[in-house]
N, C-alpha and C positions, 0 to 999 in steps of 0.2 A: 579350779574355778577362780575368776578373778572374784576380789573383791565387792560386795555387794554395796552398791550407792544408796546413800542418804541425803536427800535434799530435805531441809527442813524450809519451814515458809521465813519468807523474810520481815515479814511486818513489825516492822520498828515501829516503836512506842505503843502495838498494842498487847496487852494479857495473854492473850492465845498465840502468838506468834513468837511471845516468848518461855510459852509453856512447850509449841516443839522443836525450839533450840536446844532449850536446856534436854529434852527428850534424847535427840539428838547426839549432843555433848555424852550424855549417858551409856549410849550404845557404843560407839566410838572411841568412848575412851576407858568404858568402866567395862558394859557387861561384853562385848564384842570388838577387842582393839585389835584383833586379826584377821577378821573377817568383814571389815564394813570400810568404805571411806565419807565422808559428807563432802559433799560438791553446793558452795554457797548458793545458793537462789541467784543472787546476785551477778556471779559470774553469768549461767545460763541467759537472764537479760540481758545481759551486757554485748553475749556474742562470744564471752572466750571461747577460744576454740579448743581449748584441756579439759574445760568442765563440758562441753558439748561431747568432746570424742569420749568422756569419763564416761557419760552417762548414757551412750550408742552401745558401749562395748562393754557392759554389766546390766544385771539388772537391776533397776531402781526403785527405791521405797520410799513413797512422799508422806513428809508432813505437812498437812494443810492448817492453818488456823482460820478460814473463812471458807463461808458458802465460794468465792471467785476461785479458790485451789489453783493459786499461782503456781504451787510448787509442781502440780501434775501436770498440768498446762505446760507446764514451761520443759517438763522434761519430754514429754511428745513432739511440741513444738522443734525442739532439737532433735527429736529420731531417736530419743530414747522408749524402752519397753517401759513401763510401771507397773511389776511386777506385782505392789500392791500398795494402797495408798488406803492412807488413815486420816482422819479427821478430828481434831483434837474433840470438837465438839461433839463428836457421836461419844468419847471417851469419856469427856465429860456427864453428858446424859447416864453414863453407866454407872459415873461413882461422882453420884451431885453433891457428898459429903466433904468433898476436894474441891472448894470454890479459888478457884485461883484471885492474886491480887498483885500490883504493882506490875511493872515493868521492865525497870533497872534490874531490879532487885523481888525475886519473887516470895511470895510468903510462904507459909509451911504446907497449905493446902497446892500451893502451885507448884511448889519442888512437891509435892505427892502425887500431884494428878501426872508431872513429867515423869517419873519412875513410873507409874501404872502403863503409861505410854511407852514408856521406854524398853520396857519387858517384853509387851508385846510385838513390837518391832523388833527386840531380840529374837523372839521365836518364828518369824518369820523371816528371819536373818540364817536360823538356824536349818529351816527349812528348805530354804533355796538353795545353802549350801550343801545340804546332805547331813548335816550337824545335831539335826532332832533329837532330845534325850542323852546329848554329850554333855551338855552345861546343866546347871544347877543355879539359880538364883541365889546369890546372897541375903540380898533384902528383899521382903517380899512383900508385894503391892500392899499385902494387908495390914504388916508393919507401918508403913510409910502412911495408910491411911490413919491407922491407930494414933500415929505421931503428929497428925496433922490436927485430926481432932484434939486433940491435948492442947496441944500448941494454942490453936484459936480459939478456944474456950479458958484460955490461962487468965 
């Protein structure tokens, strides 16, 4: 099976848009760098036709940071499957102890809330590819929450 797509939402300059990049980034290049590609938001806008044909010929997993779910939208719109699509903000509601911050630069709670995200979309990386129960988490959501609390209450 080809590689499983990752479209993360593009929203420059806000919190959640840079909580599932960084998500993103995670699966990509930490828990899943043989089985995933990211394909930019960006490009799909735009019309490229590599990230259109990426995302026709795998199936794809969006990250949304807003109710408008650019990132879903936008891979239908091109003729892609969305095999399954997350929403940072249901993630959030699940672990409100993870309050993300900044933009540039995300705080401790927002690199935790993106590993809580990022796991997940590994396991359903893992699923699409027939990979279930091959991998093992290194860090585990619940570390990363423990460390976030720490961190923000310092």
């Amino acid at each position: 099976m080809s590689a499983v797509i990752v479209v993360p939402c593009s929203g420059i300059g806000k919190t959640y848009g840079s909580v599932t990049r960084e998500a993103a980034y995670i699966v990509a290049e930490e828990l899943r760098p043989d089985t995933t590609q990211i394909v930019p938001l960006s490009l799909l806008v735009l019309g490229d036709e590599a990230a259109r044909a990426a995302v026709r010929n795998a199936p794809a997993i969006t990250l949304d940071g807003c109710k408008l779910a650019c990132a879903t939208v936008n891979v239908r719109q091109a003729g892609g499957v969305v095999a399954r699509e997350y929403a940072v903000l249901d993630t959030y509601r699940q672990h409100k102890a993870l309050k993300p911050q900044g933009i540039a630069e995300l705080n401790a709670g927002g690199l935790a809330l993106a590993r809580v995200l990022a796991e997940e979309v590994a396991a359903a990386c893992d699923a699409l590819t027939g990979q279930a129960g091959k991998y093992t988490v290194c860090k585990s959501a619940l570390d990363s929450q423990n460390r976030a609390k720490a961190a923000d209450h310092a």
